[in-house]
C-alpha positions as CSV (number, residue, x, y, z in Angstrom):
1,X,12.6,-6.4,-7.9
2,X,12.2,-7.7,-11.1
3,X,14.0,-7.6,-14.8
4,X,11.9,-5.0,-15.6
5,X,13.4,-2.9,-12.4
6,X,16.5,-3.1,-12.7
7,X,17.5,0.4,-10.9
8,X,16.4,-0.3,-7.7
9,X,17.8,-1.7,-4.6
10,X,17.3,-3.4,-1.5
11,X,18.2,-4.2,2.0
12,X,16.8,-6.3,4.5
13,X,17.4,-4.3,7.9
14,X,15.4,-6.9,9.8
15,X,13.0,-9.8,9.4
16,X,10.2,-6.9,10.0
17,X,11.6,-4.7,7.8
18,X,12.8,-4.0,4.1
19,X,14.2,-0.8,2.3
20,X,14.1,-0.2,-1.1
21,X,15.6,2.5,-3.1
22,X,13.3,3.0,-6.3
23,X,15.4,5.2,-9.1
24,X,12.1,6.1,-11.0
25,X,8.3,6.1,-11.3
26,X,8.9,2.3,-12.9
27,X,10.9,1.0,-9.9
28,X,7.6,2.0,-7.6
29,X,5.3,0.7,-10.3
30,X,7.4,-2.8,-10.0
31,X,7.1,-2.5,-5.8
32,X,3.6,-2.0,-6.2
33,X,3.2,-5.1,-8.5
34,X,5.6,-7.2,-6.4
35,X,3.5,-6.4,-3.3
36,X,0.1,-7.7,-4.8
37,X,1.6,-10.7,-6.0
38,X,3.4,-11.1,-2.8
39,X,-0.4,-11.0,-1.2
40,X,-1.5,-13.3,-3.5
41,X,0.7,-16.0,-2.4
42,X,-0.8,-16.1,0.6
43,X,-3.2,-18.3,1.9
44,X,-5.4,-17.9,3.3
45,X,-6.1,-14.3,2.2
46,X,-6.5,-12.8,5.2
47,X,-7.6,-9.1,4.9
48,X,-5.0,-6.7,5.3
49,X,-4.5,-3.1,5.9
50,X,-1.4,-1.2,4.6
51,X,-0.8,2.3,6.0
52,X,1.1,4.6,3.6
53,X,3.3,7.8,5.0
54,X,5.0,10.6,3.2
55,X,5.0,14.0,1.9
56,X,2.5,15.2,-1.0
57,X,5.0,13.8,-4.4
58,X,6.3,10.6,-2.8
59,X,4.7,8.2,-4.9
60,X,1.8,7.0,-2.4
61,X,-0.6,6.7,-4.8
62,X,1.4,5.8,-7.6
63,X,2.6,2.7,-5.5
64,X,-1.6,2.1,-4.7
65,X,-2.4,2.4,-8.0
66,X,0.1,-0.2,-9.4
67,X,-0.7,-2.7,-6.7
68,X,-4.6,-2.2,-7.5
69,X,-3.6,-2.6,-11.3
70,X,-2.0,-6.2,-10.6
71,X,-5.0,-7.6,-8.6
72,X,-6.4,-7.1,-11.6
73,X,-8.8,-3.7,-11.3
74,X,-9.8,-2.2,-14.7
75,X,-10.5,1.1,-15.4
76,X,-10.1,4.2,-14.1
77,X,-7.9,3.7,-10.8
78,X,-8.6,7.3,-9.3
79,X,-6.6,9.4,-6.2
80,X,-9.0,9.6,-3.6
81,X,-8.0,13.1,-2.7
82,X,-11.2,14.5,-3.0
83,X,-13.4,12.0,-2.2
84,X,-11.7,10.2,0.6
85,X,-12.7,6.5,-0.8
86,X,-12.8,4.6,-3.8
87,X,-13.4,1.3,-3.8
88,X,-12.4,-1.6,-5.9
89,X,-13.8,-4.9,-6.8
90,X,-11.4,-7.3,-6.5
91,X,-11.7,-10.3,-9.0
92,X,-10.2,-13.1,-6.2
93,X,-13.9,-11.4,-4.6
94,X,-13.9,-8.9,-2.0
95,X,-12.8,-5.2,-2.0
96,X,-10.1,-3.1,-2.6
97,X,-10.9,0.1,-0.3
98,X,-8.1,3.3,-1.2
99,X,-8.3,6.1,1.3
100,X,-6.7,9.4,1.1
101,X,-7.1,11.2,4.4
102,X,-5.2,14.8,3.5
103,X,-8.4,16.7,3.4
104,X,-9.9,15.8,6.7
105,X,-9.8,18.2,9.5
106,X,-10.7,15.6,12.4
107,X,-10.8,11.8,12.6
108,X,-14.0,11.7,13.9
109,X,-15.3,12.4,10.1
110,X,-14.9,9.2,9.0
111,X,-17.7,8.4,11.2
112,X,-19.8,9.7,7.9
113,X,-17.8,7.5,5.3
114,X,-19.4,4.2,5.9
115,X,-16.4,2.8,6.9
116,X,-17.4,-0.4,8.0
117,X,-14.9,-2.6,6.2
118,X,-17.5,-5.6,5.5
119,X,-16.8,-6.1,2.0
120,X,-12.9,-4.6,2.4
121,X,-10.3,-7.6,1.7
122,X,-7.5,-4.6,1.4
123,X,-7.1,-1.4,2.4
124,X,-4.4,1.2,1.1
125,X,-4.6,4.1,3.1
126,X,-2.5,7.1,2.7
127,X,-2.3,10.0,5.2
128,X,-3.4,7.3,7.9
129,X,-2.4,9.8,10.9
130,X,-5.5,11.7,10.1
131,X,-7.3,9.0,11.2
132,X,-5.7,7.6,14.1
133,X,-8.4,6.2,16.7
134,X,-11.2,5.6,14.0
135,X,-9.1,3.0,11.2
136,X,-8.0,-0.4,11.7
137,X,-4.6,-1.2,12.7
138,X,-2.0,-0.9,10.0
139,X,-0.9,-4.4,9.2
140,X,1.7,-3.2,6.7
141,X,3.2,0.3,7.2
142,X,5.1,2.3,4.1
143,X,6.8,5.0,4.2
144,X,8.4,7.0,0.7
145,X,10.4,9.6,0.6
146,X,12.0,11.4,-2.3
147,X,15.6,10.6,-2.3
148,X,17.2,12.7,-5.0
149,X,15.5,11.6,-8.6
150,X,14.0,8.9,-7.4
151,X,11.7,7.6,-4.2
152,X,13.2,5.8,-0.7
153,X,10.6,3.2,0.4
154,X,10.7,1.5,3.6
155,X,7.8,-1.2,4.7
156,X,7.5,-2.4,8.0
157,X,5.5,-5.0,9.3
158,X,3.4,-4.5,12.3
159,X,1.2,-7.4,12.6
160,X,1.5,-11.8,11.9
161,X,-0.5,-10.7,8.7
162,X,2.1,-8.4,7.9
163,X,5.1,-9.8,8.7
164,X,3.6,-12.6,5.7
165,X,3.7,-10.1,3.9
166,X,6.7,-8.6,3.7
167,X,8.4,-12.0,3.9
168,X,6.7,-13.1,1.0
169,X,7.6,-9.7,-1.2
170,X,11.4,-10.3,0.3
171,X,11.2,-13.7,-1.0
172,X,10.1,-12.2,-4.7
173,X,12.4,-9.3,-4.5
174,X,15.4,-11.6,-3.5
């Protein structure tokens, strides 16, 4: 992705697609970097919502937690296991809303979050099948995966918005 990343990988399956092969906790740091300054570049910032899959230990929140580093959020950047949201101030203005849906038993809880996304600009939500029917369409979806020492990551755009997106981190990843 960058010099500081030199162990990963990556391949372009399609113009709405990208996998990445990260060796180590760095190489997912650097994705999650390269994704908000791939954001950043565009214009204008439309709000977008990027849906992350895979099993407990795949680097979900590692990868939300690097991205929310780079768009600048100081602080404590905490998992949102337990209390299902934190939220972010973002310093271009707006919101940063992290979700971590593992602990709910139905969707229809998130009725009693507040989840009206008025102040969200981004959301980074992991676990988003929990909460099928009652979140906003994923714009960006990624799935990680362990893949011997180090994590698998493939991003797939589902949306105009997205598909922005992931052109504009292809572009930076090369």
């Amino acid at each position: 992705m960058n010099s500081q990343a030199p162990s990963q990988s990556a391949s372009t399956t399609s113009s709405r697609s990208l996998v990445l092969n990260l060796a180590d906790a760095e190489a997912t740091d650097a994705l999650g970097a390269a994704l908000a300054a791939a954001r950043a570049t565009l214009s204008p910032m439309p709000t977008l919502q990027a849906h992350l899959h895979g099993d407990l230990g795949a680097g979900k929140s590692t990868l939300a937690r690097a991205l929310l580093r780079t768009l600048g959020v100081r602080g404590a950047i905490r998992s949102p296991t337990y209390t299902l949201v934190e939220r972010y101030p973002l310093a271009e203005g707006g919101e940063a809303w992290h979700l971590d849906l593992y602990r709910i038993g139905d969707a229809g809880e998130l009725e009693f979050l507040g989840l009206d996304g008025g102040e969200a600009t981004l959301w980074l939500i992991e676990w988003p099948e929990r909460g099928r029917g009652w979140l906003p369409p994923a714009d960006l979806r990624i799935d990680l995966a362990v893949d011997g020492a180090g994590r698998r990551a493939e991003l797939s755009a589902v949306t105009g918005a997205g598909s922005a997106w992931l052109e504009a981190l292809a572009g930076a990843t090369g």
